[in-house]
N, C-alpha and C positions, 0 to 999 in steps of 0.2 A: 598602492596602500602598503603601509607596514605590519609586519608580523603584529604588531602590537593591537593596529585597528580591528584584523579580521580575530584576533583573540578576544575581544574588548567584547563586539556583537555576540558571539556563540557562547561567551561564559554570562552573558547579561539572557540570552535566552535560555540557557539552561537553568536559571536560579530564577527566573516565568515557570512552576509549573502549569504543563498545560495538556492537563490529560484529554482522550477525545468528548470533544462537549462540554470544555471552558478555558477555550485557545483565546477566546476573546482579547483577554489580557495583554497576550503576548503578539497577538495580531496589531497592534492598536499600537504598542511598542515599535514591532517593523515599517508599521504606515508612515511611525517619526522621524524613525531614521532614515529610508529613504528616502521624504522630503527635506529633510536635511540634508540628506548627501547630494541634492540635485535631481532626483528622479522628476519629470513631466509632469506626472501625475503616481495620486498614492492612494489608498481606500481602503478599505474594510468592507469586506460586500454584506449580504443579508445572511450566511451561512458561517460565519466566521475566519474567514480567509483571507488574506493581508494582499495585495494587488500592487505591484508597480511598474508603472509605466515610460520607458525612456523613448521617444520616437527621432528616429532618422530622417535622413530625405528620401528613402524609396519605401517601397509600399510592403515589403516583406518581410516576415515577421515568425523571431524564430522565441520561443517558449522556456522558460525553465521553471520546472516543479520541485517542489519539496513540499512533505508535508509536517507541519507545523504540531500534529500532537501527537500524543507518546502514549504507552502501556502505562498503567502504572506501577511504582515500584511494590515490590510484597517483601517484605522483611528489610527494613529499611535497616538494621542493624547488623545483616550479612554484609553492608557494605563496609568497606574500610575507610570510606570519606563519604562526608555529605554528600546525597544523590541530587542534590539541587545550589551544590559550593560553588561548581565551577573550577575547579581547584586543577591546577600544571603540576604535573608532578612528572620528574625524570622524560621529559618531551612528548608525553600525553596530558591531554585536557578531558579530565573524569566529569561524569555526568550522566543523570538519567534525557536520554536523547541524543547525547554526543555524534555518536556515530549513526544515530535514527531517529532525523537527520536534520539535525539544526546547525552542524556544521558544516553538510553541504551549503544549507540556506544562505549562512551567515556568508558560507563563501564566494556563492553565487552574488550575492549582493554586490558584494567590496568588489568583483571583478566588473559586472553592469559598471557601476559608480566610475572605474578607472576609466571607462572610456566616454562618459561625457562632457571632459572636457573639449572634448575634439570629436563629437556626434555632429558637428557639422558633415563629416567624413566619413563620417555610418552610414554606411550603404543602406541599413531598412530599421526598423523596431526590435526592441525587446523587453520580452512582458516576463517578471519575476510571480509567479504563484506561490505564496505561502500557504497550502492548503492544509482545511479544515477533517475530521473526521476520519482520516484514511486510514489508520486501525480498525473503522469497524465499517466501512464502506467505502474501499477501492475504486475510485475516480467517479465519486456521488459528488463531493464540492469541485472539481476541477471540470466536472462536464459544467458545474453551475459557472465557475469564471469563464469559461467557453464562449458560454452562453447569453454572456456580458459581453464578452468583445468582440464578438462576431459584428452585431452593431457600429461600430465605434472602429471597423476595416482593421482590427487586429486582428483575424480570427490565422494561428500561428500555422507555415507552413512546416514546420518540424516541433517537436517537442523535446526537451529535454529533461530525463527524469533523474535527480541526482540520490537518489539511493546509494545505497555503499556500493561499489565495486572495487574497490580496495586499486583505484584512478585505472581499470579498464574501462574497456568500452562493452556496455553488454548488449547486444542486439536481440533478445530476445525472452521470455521469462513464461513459467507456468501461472496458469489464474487461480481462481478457486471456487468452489461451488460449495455451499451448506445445504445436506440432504439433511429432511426429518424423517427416520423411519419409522412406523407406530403399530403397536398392534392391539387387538383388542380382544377382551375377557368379558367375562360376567361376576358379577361379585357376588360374595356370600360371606358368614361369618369365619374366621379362619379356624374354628372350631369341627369345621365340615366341610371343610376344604373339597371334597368329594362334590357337592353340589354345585360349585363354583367351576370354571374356566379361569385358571390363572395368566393373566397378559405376561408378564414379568419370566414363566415357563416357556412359553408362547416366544421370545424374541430371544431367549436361548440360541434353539435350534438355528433364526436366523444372523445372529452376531459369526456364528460357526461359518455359514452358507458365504459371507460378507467376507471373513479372513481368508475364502476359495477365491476369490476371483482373482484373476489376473490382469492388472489394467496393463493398456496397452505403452509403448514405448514412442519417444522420437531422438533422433538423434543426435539432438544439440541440448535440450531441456532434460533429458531423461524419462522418466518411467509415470505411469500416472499413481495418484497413489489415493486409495481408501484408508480414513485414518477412523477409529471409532472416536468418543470426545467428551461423550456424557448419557447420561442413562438416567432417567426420570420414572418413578413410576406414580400412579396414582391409584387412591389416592394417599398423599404423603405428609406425616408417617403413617402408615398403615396399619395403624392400630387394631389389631382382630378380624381387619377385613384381608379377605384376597383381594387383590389388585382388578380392577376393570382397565387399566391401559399401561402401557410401558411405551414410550419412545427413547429414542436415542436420536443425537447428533451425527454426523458422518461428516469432514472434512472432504473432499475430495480434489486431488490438486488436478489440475486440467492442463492438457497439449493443445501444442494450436491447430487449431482446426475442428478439436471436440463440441460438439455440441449435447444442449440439455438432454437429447434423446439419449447419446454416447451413453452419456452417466447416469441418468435413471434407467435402463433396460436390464442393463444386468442387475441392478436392485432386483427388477421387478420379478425376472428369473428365479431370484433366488425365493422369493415370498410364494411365487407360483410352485415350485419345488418344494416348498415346506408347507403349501396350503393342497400338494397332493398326497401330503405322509400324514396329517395330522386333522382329524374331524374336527370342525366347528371354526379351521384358522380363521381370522381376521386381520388382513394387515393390508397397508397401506405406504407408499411413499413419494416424498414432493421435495421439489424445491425452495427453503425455506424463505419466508417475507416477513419483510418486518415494514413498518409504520414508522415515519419520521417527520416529524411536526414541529414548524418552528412557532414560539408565541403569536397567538392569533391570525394564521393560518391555517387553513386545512392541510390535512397527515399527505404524504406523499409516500406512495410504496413501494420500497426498494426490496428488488426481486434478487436475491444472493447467489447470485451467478456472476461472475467474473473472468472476460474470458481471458485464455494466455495469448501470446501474439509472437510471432521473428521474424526477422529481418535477414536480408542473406548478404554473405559477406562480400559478394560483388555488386552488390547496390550501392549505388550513387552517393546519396548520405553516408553510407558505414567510410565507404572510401573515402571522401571528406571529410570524415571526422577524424579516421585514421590519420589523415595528410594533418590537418590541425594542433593532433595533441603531442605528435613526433615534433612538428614548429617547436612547440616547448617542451621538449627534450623528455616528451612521457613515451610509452612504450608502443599505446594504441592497440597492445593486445586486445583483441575479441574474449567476451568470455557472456555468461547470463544470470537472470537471476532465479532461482531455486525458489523465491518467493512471489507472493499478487504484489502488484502493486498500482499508483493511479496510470498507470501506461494502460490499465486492462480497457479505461476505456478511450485514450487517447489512439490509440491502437488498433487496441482488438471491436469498439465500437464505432470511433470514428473515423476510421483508417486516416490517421496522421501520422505520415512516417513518425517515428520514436524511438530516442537512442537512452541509453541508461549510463551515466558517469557519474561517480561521487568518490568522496574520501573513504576509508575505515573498509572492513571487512564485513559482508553479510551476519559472521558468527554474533559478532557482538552485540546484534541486533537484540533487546531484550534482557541482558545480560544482570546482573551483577557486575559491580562495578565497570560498566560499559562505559568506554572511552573513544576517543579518534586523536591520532597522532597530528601533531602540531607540523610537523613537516608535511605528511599528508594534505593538510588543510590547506597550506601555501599553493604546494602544486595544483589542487585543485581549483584553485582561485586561477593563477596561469591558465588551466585546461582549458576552465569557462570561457576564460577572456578568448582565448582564441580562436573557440567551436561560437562562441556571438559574434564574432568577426566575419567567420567564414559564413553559417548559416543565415546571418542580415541582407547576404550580398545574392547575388544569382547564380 
């Protein structure tokens, strides 16, 4: 394919807005073109996620992810160009998404596409994932295309997650987990504040207790980390009343191998700790859930825990993919990601080896005027081609 094609796809999806929960659009866009470009088969599943299928003559079958929606932009006039132009400028292609990551997409595609003219010679399958939701639920639509083709004898022995790694290879990445911490008061008019228990006092002491702890470290991922994120109290605004609740949000990024106990105990330390210095505490904390319900279905509840996952760099895959991207003249440096992404559950739930390749750099993830480099894009296009080559085969 020419520079021009895989520019064509990424600037036509970035001017699709498709924030998380109206990918539809832009799903339904990818389904066209890779039945145009020759894909087997092409879809839209029930979740929003664009699916295409190129099949081989052997049975093995290697994956590539991206997911298909974006933040959305806030201050659309901090940007210096349309966040939805598409617009080249000096050997960058600006856009909200560019580099997270509809230019891995676009480039994954156009490299699939290059090699079915000659998939007689494709040693197995490969299944393109345009996934739904992964801003606000980390491998919830990718477990569902899974879930599809398990069925249908794709279910992928490797996955590929093209996130930015600025064309490393990242083997490994932190998850996430959202804590609700709550605590609880008594109300009263705020005129007599003295009769009252104030909640919003009350989780004070504990925000203090929460900026002590020390999460633990690992060696390739780094440090775990508590982030605070939001602070509610009720009831709101609180006109005259003392508060009867206050929660907050907690971020909490995860190492591999952490589990939910990891990360709630030391919470719970600290609420035990401030419910020995203070008569009447009340507090509590959990794992937060949330309810996701497609039209006329019943709600499915997604529990926000996401684990991290790694790979070591004398595994099998990593060295393959190493061998692969040096083929085309890439570096194959080892590196990870900083961030969750759908690897938590390809990974860290369903144990399918999982390597992380894409264009652009993690920073720009989010950005203002967030962009991915046009040379980036090509190479990445080369990488895929040759990591679906290697991974189709045995």
């Amino acid at each position: 394919m020419e520079e021009q094609d895989i520019l064509n796809i990424v600037r036509d999806m970035i001017k699709i807005r498709s924030y998380s929960g109206e990918e539809r659009e832009l799903a339904v866009y990818l389904k066209g073109r890779m039945e145009e470009l020759g894909f087997d088969q092409a879809y839209v599943d029930d979740y929003g996620s664009a699916v295409g299928i190129i099949r081989g003559k052997g049975d093995r079958t290697v994956l590539f992810d991206g997911h298909i929606d974006t933040v959305p932009v806030a201050g659309p006039r901090k940007w210096s160009m349309d966040p939805f132009g598409g617009r080249v400028s000096q050997g960058r292609l600006y856009g909200r998404g560019a580099s997270d990551m509809k230019g891995a997409i676009g480039a994954a595609i156009m490299a699939a596409a290059e090699l079915i003219p000659s998939k007689e010679d494709l040693p197995g399958n490969i299944v393109i994932s345009a996934s739904s939701w992964e801003e606000r639920y980390e491998g919830f639509a990718l477990m569902k295309v899974l879930e599809a083709l398990k069925p249908q004898g794709l279910y992928p022995g490797l996955v590929i997650i093209g996130e930015a790694s600025n064309l490393c290879l990242s083997i490994a990445q932190r998850g996430r987990a959202e804590l609700a911490v709550q605590t609880y008061g008594r109300p009263c008019h705020a005129s007599t504040p003295e009769l009252g228990v104030n909640a919003v006092e009350l989780m004070m002491p504990v925000v203090e207790g929460l900026k002590a702890i020390v999460p633990p470290q690992d060696p390739v991922v780094g440090r775990g980390i508590y982030a605070l994120t939001d602070i509610i109290s009720t009831p709101y605004p609180g006109a005259s009343v003392i508060p009867s609740q206050c929660r907050i949000t907690v971020d909490r990024r995860l190492l591999p191998g952490e589990s939910e106990a990891d990360v709630l105990d030391p919470v719970q330390e600290v609420l035990d700790r401030v419910g020995r210095e203070i008569p009447d505490f009340q507090a509590g904390v959990k794992i937060v859930e949330q309810d996701f319900a497609l039209p006329g279905r019943s709600a499915e509840r997604i529990r926000q825990f996401y684990k991290a996952w790694k790979m070591e760099a004398g595994d099998s895959p990593v060295k393959s993919a190493q061998e692969a991207l040096r083929s085309v003249g890439l570096s194959g440096e080892l590196s990870h990601y900083s961030f969750c992404t759908n690897g938590s559950y390809t990974a860290g739930e369903a144990g399918i080896p999982t390597l992380g390749f894409g264009p652009a750099w993690e920073a720009l993830a989010h950005t203002v005027d967030e962009y991915v480099e046009v040379e980036q894009l090509l190479k990445a296009r080369d990488g895929y081609k040759a990591l679906f080559k290697t991974f189709t085969g045995d």
